[in-house]
C-alpha atoms as an extended CHARMM CRD file, in Angstrom:
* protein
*
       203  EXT
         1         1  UNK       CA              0.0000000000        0.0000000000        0.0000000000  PROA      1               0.0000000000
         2         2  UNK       CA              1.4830000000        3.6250000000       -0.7810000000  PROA      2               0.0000000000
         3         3  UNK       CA             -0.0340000000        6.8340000000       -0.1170000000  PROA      3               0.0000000000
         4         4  UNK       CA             -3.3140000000        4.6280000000        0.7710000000  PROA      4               0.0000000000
         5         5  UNK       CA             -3.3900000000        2.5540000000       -2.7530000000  PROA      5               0.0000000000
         6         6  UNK       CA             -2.5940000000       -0.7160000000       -3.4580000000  PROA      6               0.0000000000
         7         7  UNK       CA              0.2370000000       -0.7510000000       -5.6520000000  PROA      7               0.0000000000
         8         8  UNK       CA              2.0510000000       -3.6800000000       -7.9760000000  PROA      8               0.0000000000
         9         9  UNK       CA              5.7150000000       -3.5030000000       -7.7690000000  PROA      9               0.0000000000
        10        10  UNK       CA              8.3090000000       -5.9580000000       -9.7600000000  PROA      10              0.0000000000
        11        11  UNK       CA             11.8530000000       -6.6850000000       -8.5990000000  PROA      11              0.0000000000
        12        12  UNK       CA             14.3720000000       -9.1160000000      -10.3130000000  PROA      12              0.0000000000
        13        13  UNK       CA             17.1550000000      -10.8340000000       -9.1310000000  PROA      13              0.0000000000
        14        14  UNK       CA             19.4400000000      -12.9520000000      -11.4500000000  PROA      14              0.0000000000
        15        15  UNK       CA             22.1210000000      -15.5000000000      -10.9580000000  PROA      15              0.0000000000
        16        16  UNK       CA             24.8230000000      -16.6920000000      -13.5730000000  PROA      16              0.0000000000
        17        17  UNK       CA             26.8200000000      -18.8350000000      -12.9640000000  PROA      17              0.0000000000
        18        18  UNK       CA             28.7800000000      -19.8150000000       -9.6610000000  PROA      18              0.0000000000
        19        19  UNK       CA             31.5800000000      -22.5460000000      -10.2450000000  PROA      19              0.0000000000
        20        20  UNK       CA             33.2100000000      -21.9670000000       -6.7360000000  PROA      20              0.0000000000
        21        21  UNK       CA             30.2890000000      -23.3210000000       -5.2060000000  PROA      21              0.0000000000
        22        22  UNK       CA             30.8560000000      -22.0220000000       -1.1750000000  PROA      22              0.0000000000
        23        23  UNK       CA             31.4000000000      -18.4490000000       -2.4680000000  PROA      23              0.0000000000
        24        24  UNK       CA             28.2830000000      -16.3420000000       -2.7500000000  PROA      24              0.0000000000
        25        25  UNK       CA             26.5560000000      -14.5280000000       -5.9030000000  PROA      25              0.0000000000
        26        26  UNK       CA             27.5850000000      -10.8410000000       -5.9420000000  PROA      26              0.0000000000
        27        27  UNK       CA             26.4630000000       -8.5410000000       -8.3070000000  PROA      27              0.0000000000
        28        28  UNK       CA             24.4620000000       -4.5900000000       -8.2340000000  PROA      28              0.0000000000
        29        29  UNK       CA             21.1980000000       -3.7820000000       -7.5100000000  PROA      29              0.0000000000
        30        30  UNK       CA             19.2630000000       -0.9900000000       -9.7350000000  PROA      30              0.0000000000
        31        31  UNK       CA             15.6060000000        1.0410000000      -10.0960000000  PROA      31              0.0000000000
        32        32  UNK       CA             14.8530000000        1.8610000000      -13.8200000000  PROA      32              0.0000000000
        33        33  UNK       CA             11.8160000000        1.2980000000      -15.6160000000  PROA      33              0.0000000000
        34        34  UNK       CA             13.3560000000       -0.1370000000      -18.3840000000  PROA      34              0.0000000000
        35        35  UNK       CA             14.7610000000       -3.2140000000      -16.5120000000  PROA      35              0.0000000000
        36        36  UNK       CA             14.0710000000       -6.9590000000      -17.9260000000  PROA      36              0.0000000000
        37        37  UNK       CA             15.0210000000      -10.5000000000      -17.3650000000  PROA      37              0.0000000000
        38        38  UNK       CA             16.5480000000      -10.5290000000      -20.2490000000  PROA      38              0.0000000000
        39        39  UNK       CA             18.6620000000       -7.2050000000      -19.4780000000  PROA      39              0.0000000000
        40        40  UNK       CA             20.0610000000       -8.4950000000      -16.1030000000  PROA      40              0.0000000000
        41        41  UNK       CA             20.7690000000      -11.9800000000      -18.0390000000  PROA      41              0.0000000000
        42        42  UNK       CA             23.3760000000       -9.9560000000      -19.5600000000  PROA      42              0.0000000000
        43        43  UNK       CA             24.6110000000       -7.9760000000      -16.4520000000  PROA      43              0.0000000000
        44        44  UNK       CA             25.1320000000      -10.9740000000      -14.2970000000  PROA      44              0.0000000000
        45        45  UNK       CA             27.1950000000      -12.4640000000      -17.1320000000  PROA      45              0.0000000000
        46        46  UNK       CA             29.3830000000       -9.0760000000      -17.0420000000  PROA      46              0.0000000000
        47        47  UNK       CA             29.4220000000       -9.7840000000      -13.3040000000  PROA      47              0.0000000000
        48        48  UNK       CA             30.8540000000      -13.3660000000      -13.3760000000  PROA      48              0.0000000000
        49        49  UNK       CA             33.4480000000      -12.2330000000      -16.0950000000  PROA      49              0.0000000000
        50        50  UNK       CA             34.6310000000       -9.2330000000      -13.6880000000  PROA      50              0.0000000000
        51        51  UNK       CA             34.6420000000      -11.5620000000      -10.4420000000  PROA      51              0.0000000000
        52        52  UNK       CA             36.6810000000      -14.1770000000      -12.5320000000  PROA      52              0.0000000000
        53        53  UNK       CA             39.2390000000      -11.6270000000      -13.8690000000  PROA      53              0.0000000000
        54        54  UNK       CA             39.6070000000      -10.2270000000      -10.4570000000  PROA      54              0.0000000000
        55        55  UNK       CA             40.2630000000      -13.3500000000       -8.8080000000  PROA      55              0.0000000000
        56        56  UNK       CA             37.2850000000      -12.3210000000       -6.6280000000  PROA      56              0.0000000000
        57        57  UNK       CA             35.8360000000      -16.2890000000       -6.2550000000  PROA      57              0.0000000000
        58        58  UNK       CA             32.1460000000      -15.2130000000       -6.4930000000  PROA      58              0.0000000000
        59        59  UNK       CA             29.5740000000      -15.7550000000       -8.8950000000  PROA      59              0.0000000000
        60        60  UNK       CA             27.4500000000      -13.0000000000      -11.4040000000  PROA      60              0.0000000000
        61        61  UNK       CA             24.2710000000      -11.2450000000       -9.9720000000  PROA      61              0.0000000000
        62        62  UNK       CA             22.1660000000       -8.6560000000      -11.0230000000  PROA      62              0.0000000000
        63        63  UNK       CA             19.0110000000       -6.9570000000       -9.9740000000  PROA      63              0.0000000000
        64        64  UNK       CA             16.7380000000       -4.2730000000       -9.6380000000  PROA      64              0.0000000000
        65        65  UNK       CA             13.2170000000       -3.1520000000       -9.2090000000  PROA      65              0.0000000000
        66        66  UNK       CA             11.2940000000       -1.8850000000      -11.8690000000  PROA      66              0.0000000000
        67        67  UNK       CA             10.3360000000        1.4080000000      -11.2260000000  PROA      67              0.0000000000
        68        68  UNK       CA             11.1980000000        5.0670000000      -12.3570000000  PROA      68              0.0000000000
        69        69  UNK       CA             12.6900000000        6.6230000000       -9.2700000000  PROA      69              0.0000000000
        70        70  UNK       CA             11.4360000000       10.1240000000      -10.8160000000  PROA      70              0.0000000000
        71        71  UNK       CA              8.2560000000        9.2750000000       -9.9900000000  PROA      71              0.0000000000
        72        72  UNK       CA              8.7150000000        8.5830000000       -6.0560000000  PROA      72              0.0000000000
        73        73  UNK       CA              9.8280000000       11.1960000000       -2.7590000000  PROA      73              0.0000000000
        74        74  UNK       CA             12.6470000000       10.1730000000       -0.9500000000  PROA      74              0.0000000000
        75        75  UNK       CA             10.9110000000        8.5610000000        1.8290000000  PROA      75              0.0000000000
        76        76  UNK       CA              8.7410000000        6.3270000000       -0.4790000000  PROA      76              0.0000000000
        77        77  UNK       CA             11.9320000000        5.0690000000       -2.3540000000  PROA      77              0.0000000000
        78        78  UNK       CA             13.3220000000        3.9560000000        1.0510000000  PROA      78              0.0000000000
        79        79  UNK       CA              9.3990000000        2.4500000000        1.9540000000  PROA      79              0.0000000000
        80        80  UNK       CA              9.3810000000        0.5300000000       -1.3750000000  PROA      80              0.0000000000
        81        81  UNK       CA             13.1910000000       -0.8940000000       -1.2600000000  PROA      81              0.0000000000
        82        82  UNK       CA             12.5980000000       -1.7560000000        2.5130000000  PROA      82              0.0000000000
        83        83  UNK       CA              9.5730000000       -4.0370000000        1.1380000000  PROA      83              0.0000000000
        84        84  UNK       CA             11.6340000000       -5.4150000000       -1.5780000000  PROA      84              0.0000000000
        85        85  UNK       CA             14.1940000000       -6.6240000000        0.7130000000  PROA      85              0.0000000000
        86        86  UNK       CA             11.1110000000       -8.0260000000        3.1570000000  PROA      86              0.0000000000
        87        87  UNK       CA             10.2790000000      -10.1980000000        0.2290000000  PROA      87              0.0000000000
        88        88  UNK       CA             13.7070000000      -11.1540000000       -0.9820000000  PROA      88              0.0000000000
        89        89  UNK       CA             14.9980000000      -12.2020000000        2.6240000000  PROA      89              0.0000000000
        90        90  UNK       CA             11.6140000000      -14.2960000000        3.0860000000  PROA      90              0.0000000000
        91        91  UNK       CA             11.0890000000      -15.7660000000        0.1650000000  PROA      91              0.0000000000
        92        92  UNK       CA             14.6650000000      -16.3970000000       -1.6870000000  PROA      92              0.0000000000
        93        93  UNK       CA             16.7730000000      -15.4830000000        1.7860000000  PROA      93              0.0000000000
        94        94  UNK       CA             18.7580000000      -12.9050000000        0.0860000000  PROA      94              0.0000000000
        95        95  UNK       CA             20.7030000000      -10.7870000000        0.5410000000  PROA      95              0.0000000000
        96        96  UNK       CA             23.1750000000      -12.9180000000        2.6310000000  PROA      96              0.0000000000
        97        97  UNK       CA             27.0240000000      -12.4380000000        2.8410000000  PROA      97              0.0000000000
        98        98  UNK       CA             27.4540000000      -16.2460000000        1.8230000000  PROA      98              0.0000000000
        99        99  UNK       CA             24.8740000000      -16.8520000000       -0.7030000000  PROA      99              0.0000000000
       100       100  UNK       CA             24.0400000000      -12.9940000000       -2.5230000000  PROA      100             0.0000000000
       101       101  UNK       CA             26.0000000000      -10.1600000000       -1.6880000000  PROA      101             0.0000000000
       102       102  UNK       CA             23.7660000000       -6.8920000000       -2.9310000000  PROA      102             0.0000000000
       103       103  UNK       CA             26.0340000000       -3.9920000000       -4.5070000000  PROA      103             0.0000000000
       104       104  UNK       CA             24.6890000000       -0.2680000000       -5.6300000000  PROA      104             0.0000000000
       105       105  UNK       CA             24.2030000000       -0.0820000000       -9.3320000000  PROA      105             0.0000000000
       106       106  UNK       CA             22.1160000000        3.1330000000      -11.4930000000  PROA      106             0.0000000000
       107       107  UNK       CA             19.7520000000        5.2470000000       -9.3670000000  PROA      107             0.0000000000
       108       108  UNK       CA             21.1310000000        3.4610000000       -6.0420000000  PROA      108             0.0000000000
       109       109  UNK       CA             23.1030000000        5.6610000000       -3.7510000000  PROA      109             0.0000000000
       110       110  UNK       CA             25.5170000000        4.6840000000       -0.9900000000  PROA      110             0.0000000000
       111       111  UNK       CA             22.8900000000        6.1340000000        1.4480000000  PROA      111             0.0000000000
       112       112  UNK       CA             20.1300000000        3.2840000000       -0.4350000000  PROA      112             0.0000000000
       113       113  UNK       CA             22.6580000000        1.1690000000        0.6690000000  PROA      113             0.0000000000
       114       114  UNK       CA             22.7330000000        1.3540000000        4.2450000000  PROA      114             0.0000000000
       115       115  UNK       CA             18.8350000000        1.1120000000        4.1330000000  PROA      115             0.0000000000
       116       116  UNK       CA             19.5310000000       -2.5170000000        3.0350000000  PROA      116             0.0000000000
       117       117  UNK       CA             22.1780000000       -3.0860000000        5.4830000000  PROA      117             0.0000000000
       118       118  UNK       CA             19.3290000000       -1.6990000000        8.2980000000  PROA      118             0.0000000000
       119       119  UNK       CA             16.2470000000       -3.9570000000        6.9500000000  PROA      119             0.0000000000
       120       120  UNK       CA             18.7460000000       -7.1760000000        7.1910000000  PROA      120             0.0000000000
       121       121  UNK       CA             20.3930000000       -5.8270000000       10.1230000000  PROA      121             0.0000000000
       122       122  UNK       CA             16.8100000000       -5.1870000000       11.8960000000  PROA      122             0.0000000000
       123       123  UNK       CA             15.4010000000       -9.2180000000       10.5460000000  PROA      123             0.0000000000
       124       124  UNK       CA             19.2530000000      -10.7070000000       11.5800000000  PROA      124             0.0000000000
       125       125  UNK       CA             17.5780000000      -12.2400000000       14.9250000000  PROA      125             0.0000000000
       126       126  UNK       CA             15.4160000000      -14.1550000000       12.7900000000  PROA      126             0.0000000000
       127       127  UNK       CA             18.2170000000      -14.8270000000       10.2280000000  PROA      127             0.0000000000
       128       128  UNK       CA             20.8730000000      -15.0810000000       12.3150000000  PROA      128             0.0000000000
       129       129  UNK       CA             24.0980000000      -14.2400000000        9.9740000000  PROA      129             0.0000000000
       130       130  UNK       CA             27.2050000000      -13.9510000000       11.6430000000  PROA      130             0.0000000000
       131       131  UNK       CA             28.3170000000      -11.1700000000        9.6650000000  PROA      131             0.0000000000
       132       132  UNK       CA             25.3720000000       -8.6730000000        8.6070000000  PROA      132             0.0000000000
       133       133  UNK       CA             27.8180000000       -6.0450000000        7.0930000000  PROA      133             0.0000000000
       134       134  UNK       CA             29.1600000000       -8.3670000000        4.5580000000  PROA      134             0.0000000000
       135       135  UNK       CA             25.6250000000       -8.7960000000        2.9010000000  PROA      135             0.0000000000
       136       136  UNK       CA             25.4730000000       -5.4230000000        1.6700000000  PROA      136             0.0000000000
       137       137  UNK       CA             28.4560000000       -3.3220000000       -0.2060000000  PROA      137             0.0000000000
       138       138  UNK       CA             28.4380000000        0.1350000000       -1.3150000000  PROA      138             0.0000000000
       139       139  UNK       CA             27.1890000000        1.4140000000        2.3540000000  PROA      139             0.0000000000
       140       140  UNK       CA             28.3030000000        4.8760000000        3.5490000000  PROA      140             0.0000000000
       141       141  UNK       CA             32.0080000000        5.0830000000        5.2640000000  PROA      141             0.0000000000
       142       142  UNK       CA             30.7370000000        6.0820000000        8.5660000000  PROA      142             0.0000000000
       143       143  UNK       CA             28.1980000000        3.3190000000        8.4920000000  PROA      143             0.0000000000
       144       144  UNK       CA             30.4350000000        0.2140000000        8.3660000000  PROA      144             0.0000000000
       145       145  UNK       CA             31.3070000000        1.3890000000        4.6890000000  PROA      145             0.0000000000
       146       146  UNK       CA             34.7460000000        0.8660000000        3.2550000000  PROA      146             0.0000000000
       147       147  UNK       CA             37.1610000000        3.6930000000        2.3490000000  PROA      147             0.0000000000
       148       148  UNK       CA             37.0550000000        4.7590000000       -1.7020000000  PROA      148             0.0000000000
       149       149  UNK       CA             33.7940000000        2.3220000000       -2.6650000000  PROA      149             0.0000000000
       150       150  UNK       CA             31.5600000000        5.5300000000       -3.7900000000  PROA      150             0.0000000000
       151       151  UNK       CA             34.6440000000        6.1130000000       -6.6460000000  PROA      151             0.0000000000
       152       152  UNK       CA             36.2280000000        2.8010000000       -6.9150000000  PROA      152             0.0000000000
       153       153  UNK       CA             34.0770000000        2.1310000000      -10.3580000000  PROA      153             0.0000000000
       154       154  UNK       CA             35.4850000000        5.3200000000      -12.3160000000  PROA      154             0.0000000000
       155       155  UNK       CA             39.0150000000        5.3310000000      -11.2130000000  PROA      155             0.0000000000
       156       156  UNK       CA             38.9980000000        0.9810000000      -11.9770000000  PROA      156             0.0000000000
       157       157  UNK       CA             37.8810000000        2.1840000000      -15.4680000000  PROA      157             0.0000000000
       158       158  UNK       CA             40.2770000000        5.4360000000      -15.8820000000  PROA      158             0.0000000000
       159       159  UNK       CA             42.9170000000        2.9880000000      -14.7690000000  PROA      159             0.0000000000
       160       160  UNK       CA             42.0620000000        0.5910000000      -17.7800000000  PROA      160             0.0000000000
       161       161  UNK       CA             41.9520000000        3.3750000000      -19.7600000000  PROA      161             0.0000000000
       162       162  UNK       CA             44.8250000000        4.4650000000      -19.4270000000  PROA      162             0.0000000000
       163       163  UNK       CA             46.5020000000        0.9530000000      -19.7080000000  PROA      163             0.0000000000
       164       164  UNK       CA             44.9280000000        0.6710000000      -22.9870000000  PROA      164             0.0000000000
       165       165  UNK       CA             46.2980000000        3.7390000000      -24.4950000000  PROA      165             0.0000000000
       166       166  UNK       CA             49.7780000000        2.6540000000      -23.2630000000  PROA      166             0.0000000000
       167       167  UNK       CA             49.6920000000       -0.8490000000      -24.5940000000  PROA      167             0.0000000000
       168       168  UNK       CA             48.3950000000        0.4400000000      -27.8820000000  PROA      168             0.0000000000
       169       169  UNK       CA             51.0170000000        3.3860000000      -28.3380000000  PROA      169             0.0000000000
       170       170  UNK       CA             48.7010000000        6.0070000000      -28.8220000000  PROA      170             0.0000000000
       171       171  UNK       CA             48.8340000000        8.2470000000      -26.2620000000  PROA      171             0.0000000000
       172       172  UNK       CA             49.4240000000       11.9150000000      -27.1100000000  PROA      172             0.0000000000
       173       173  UNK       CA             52.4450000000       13.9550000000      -25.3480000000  PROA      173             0.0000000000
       174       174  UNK       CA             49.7380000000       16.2780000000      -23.9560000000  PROA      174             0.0000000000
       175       175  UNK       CA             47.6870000000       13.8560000000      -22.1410000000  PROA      175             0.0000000000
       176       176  UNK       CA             44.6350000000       12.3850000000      -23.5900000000  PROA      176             0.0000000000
       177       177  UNK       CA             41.2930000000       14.2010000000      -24.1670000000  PROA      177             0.0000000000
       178       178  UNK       CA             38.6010000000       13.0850000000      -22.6110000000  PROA      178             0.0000000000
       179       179  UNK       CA             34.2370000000       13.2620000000      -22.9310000000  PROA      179             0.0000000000
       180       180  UNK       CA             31.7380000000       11.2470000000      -20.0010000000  PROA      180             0.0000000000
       181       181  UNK       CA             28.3170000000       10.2360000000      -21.3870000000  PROA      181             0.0000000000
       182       182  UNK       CA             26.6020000000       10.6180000000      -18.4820000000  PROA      182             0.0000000000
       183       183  UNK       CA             26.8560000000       11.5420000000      -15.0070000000  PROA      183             0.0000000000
       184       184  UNK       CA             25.3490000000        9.2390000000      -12.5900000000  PROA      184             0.0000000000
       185       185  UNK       CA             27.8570000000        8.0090000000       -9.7660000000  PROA      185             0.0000000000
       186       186  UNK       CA             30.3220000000        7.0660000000      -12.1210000000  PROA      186             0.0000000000
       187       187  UNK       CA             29.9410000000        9.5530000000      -14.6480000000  PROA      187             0.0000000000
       188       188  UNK       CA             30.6250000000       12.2040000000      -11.5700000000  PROA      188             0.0000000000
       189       189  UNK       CA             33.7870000000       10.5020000000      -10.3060000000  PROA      189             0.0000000000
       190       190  UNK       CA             35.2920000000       10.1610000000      -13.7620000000  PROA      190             0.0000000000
       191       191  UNK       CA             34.9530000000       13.7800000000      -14.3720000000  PROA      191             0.0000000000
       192       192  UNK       CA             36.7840000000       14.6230000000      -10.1330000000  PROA      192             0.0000000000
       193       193  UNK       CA             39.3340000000       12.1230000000      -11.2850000000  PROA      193             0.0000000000
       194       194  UNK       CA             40.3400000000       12.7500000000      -14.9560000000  PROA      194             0.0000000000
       195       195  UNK       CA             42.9420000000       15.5860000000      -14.2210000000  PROA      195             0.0000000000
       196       196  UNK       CA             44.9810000000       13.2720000000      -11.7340000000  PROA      196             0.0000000000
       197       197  UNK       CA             45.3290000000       10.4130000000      -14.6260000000  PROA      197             0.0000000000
       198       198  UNK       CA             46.3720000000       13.5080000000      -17.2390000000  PROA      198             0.0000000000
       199       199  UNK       CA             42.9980000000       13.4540000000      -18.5150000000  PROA      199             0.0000000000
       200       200  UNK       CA             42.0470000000       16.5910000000      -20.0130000000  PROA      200             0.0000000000
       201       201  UNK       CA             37.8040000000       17.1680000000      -19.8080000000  PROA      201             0.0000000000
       202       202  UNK       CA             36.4710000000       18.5340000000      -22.6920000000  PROA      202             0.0000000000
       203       203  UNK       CA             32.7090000000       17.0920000000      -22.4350000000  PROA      203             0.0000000000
Protein backbone atom coordinates (compact mmCIF):
# COMPACT_ATOMS: atom_id res chain seq x y z
CA UNK A 1 0.00 0.00 0.00
CA UNK A 2 1.48 3.62 -0.78
CA UNK A 3 -0.03 6.83 -0.12
CA UNK A 4 -3.31 4.63 0.77
CA UNK A 5 -3.39 2.55 -2.75
CA UNK A 6 -2.59 -0.72 -3.46
CA UNK A 7 0.24 -0.75 -5.65
CA UNK A 8 2.05 -3.68 -7.98
CA UNK A 9 5.71 -3.50 -7.77
CA UNK A 10 8.31 -5.96 -9.76
CA UNK A 11 11.85 -6.68 -8.60
CA UNK A 12 14.37 -9.12 -10.31
CA UNK A 13 17.16 -10.83 -9.13
CA UNK A 14 19.44 -12.95 -11.45
CA UNK A 15 22.12 -15.50 -10.96
CA UNK A 16 24.82 -16.69 -13.57
CA UNK A 17 26.82 -18.83 -12.96
CA UNK A 18 28.78 -19.81 -9.66
CA UNK A 19 31.58 -22.55 -10.24
CA UNK A 20 33.21 -21.97 -6.74
CA UNK A 21 30.29 -23.32 -5.21
CA UNK A 22 30.86 -22.02 -1.18
CA UNK A 23 31.40 -18.45 -2.47
CA UNK A 24 28.28 -16.34 -2.75
CA UNK A 25 26.56 -14.53 -5.90
CA UNK A 26 27.58 -10.84 -5.94
CA UNK A 27 26.46 -8.54 -8.31
CA UNK A 28 24.46 -4.59 -8.23
CA UNK A 29 21.20 -3.78 -7.51
CA UNK A 30 19.26 -0.99 -9.73
CA UNK A 31 15.61 1.04 -10.10
CA UNK A 32 14.85 1.86 -13.82
CA UNK A 33 11.82 1.30 -15.62
CA UNK A 34 13.36 -0.14 -18.38
CA UNK A 35 14.76 -3.21 -16.51
CA UNK A 36 14.07 -6.96 -17.93
CA UNK A 37 15.02 -10.50 -17.37
CA UNK A 38 16.55 -10.53 -20.25
CA UNK A 39 18.66 -7.20 -19.48
CA UNK A 40 20.06 -8.49 -16.10
CA UNK A 41 20.77 -11.98 -18.04
CA UNK A 42 23.38 -9.96 -19.56
CA UNK A 43 24.61 -7.98 -16.45
CA UNK A 44 25.13 -10.97 -14.30
CA UNK A 45 27.19 -12.46 -17.13
CA UNK A 46 29.38 -9.08 -17.04
CA UNK A 47 29.42 -9.78 -13.30
CA UNK A 48 30.85 -13.37 -13.38
CA UNK A 49 33.45 -12.23 -16.10
CA UNK A 50 34.63 -9.23 -13.69
CA UNK A 51 34.64 -11.56 -10.44
CA UNK A 52 36.68 -14.18 -12.53
CA UNK A 53 39.24 -11.63 -13.87
CA UNK A 54 39.61 -10.23 -10.46
CA UNK A 55 40.26 -13.35 -8.81
CA UNK A 56 37.28 -12.32 -6.63
CA UNK A 57 35.84 -16.29 -6.26
CA UNK A 58 32.15 -15.21 -6.49
CA UNK A 59 29.57 -15.76 -8.89
CA UNK A 60 27.45 -13.00 -11.40
CA UNK A 61 24.27 -11.25 -9.97
CA UNK A 62 22.17 -8.66 -11.02
CA UNK A 63 19.01 -6.96 -9.97
CA UNK A 64 16.74 -4.27 -9.64
CA UNK A 65 13.22 -3.15 -9.21
CA UNK A 66 11.29 -1.89 -11.87
CA UNK A 67 10.34 1.41 -11.23
CA UNK A 68 11.20 5.07 -12.36
CA UNK A 69 12.69 6.62 -9.27
CA UNK A 70 11.44 10.12 -10.82
CA UNK A 71 8.26 9.28 -9.99
CA UNK A 72 8.71 8.58 -6.06
CA UNK A 73 9.83 11.20 -2.76
CA UNK A 74 12.65 10.17 -0.95
CA UNK A 75 10.91 8.56 1.83
CA UNK A 76 8.74 6.33 -0.48
CA UNK A 77 11.93 5.07 -2.35
CA UNK A 78 13.32 3.96 1.05
CA UNK A 79 9.40 2.45 1.95
CA UNK A 80 9.38 0.53 -1.38
CA UNK A 81 13.19 -0.89 -1.26
CA UNK A 82 12.60 -1.76 2.51
CA UNK A 83 9.57 -4.04 1.14
CA UNK A 84 11.63 -5.42 -1.58
CA UNK A 85 14.19 -6.62 0.71
CA UNK A 86 11.11 -8.03 3.16
CA UNK A 87 10.28 -10.20 0.23
CA UNK A 88 13.71 -11.15 -0.98
CA UNK A 89 15.00 -12.20 2.62
CA UNK A 90 11.61 -14.30 3.09
CA UNK A 91 11.09 -15.77 0.16
CA UNK A 92 14.67 -16.40 -1.69
CA UNK A 93 16.77 -15.48 1.79
CA UNK A 94 18.76 -12.90 0.09
CA UNK A 95 20.70 -10.79 0.54
CA UNK A 96 23.18 -12.92 2.63
CA UNK A 97 27.02 -12.44 2.84
CA UNK A 98 27.45 -16.25 1.82
CA UNK A 99 24.87 -16.85 -0.70
CA UNK A 100 24.04 -12.99 -2.52
CA UNK A 101 26.00 -10.16 -1.69
CA UNK A 102 23.77 -6.89 -2.93
CA UNK A 103 26.03 -3.99 -4.51
CA UNK A 104 24.69 -0.27 -5.63
CA UNK A 105 24.20 -0.08 -9.33
CA UNK A 106 22.12 3.13 -11.49
CA UNK A 107 19.75 5.25 -9.37
CA UNK A 108 21.13 3.46 -6.04
CA UNK A 109 23.10 5.66 -3.75
CA UNK A 110 25.52 4.68 -0.99
CA UNK A 111 22.89 6.13 1.45
CA UNK A 112 20.13 3.28 -0.44
CA UNK A 113 22.66 1.17 0.67
CA UNK A 114 22.73 1.35 4.25
CA UNK A 115 18.83 1.11 4.13
CA UNK A 116 19.53 -2.52 3.03
CA UNK A 117 22.18 -3.09 5.48
CA UNK A 118 19.33 -1.70 8.30
CA UNK A 119 16.25 -3.96 6.95
CA UNK A 120 18.75 -7.18 7.19
CA UNK A 121 20.39 -5.83 10.12
CA UNK A 122 16.81 -5.19 11.90
CA UNK A 123 15.40 -9.22 10.55
CA UNK A 124 19.25 -10.71 11.58
CA UNK A 125 17.58 -12.24 14.92
CA UNK A 126 15.42 -14.16 12.79
CA UNK A 127 18.22 -14.83 10.23
CA UNK A 128 20.87 -15.08 12.31
CA UNK A 129 24.10 -14.24 9.97
CA UNK A 130 27.20 -13.95 11.64
CA UNK A 131 28.32 -11.17 9.67
CA UNK A 132 25.37 -8.67 8.61
CA UNK A 133 27.82 -6.04 7.09
CA UNK A 134 29.16 -8.37 4.56
CA UNK A 135 25.63 -8.80 2.90
CA UNK A 136 25.47 -5.42 1.67
CA UNK A 137 28.46 -3.32 -0.21
CA UNK A 138 28.44 0.13 -1.32
CA UNK A 139 27.19 1.41 2.35
CA UNK A 140 28.30 4.88 3.55
CA UNK A 141 32.01 5.08 5.26
CA UNK A 142 30.74 6.08 8.57
CA UNK A 143 28.20 3.32 8.49
CA UNK A 144 30.44 0.21 8.37
CA UNK A 145 31.31 1.39 4.69
CA UNK A 146 34.75 0.87 3.25
CA UNK A 147 37.16 3.69 2.35
CA UNK A 148 37.05 4.76 -1.70
CA UNK A 149 33.79 2.32 -2.67
CA UNK A 150 31.56 5.53 -3.79
CA UNK A 151 34.64 6.11 -6.65
CA UNK A 152 36.23 2.80 -6.91
CA UNK A 153 34.08 2.13 -10.36
CA UNK A 154 35.49 5.32 -12.32
CA UNK A 155 39.02 5.33 -11.21
CA UNK A 156 39.00 0.98 -11.98
CA UNK A 157 37.88 2.18 -15.47
CA UNK A 158 40.28 5.44 -15.88
CA UNK A 159 42.92 2.99 -14.77
CA UNK A 160 42.06 0.59 -17.78
CA UNK A 161 41.95 3.38 -19.76
CA UNK A 162 44.83 4.47 -19.43
CA UNK A 163 46.50 0.95 -19.71
CA UNK A 164 44.93 0.67 -22.99
CA UNK A 165 46.30 3.74 -24.49
CA UNK A 166 49.78 2.65 -23.26
CA UNK A 167 49.69 -0.85 -24.59
CA UNK A 168 48.39 0.44 -27.88
CA UNK A 169 51.02 3.39 -28.34
CA UNK A 170 48.70 6.01 -28.82
CA UNK A 171 48.83 8.25 -26.26
CA UNK A 172 49.42 11.92 -27.11
CA UNK A 173 52.45 13.95 -25.35
CA UNK A 174 49.74 16.28 -23.96
CA UNK A 175 47.69 13.86 -22.14
CA UNK A 176 44.64 12.39 -23.59
CA UNK A 177 41.29 14.20 -24.17
CA UNK A 178 38.60 13.09 -22.61
CA UNK A 179 34.24 13.26 -22.93
CA UNK A 180 31.74 11.25 -20.00
CA UNK A 181 28.32 10.24 -21.39
CA UNK A 182 26.60 10.62 -18.48
CA UNK A 183 26.86 11.54 -15.01
CA UNK A 184 25.35 9.24 -12.59
CA UNK A 185 27.86 8.01 -9.77
CA UNK A 186 30.32 7.07 -12.12
CA UNK A 187 29.94 9.55 -14.65
CA UNK A 188 30.63 12.20 -11.57
CA UNK A 189 33.79 10.50 -10.31
CA UNK A 190 35.29 10.16 -13.76
CA UNK A 191 34.95 13.78 -14.37
CA UNK A 192 36.78 14.62 -10.13
CA UNK A 193 39.33 12.12 -11.28
CA UNK A 194 40.34 12.75 -14.96
CA UNK A 195 42.94 15.59 -14.22
CA UNK A 196 44.98 13.27 -11.73
CA UNK A 197 45.33 10.41 -14.63
CA UNK A 198 46.37 13.51 -17.24
CA UNK A 199 43.00 13.45 -18.51
CA UNK A 200 42.05 16.59 -20.01
CA UNK A 201 37.80 17.17 -19.81
CA UNK A 202 36.47 18.53 -22.69
CA UNK A 203 32.71 17.09 -22.44
Amino acid sequence: VLNGHKKSFTALRVWHCNPWTPNPFRGGFRRHPDLNEELLKVFSVDMTIKCALTNTQSGGAKGGLIIDPNHYTKDELRYLLELTIDEFLFEYSIPDPDRDVFGPDMNMSSEDMFYIYHRVGKLNRLLKFPNVAAAVTGKPTDKDGLPGREDATARGGLIVLKKFIELSNCLPKQGATLAIQGFGNVGFNLALLAHSFNFKMVG
